[in-house]
N, C-alpha and C positions, 0 to 999 in steps of 0.2 A: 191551817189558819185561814179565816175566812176572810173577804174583805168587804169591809161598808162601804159607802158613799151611796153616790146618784148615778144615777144611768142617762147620759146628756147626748141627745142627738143636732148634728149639725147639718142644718140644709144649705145648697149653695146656688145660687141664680148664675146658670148659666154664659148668660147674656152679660149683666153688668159684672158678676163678682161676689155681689152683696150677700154674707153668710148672717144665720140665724142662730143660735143657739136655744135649744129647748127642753124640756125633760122628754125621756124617750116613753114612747107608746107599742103598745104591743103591735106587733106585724110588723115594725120599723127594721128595715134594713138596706144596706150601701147600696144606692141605683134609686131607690126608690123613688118615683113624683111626690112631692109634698105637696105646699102650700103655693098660694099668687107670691112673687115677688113682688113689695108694696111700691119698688122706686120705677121698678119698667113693665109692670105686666107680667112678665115671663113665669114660666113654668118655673119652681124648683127642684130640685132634686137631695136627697141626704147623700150629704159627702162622707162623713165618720159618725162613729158613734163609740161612744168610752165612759171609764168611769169614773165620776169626778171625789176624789177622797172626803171623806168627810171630815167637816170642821173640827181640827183638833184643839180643845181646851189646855186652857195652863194652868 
């Protein structure tokens, strides 16, 4: 049984705290340097990455 959803990477700034959530891009993995952190500058880093279920309908 397979499974759907999204594939959701999270970065986390070091410095303040501050986590991102975003869809995942190929070469993404745990450690990685991402993006700026927009509130202090700093380097990011991806903290997890997982999969987010997809919207079940009723």
């Amino acid at each position: 049984m397979g499974s759907t959803g999204i594939l959701i990477t999270v970065e986390e700034c070091p410095k303040c705290g501050i986590k991102l959530k975003r869809s995942f891009q190929d070469g993404d993995y745990v450690g990685k340097e991402g993006g700026i952190c927009d509130f202090c500058g700093s380097k990011m880093y991806v903290k997890m990455i997982y999969l987010e279920p997809a919207p079940t309908r009723r």
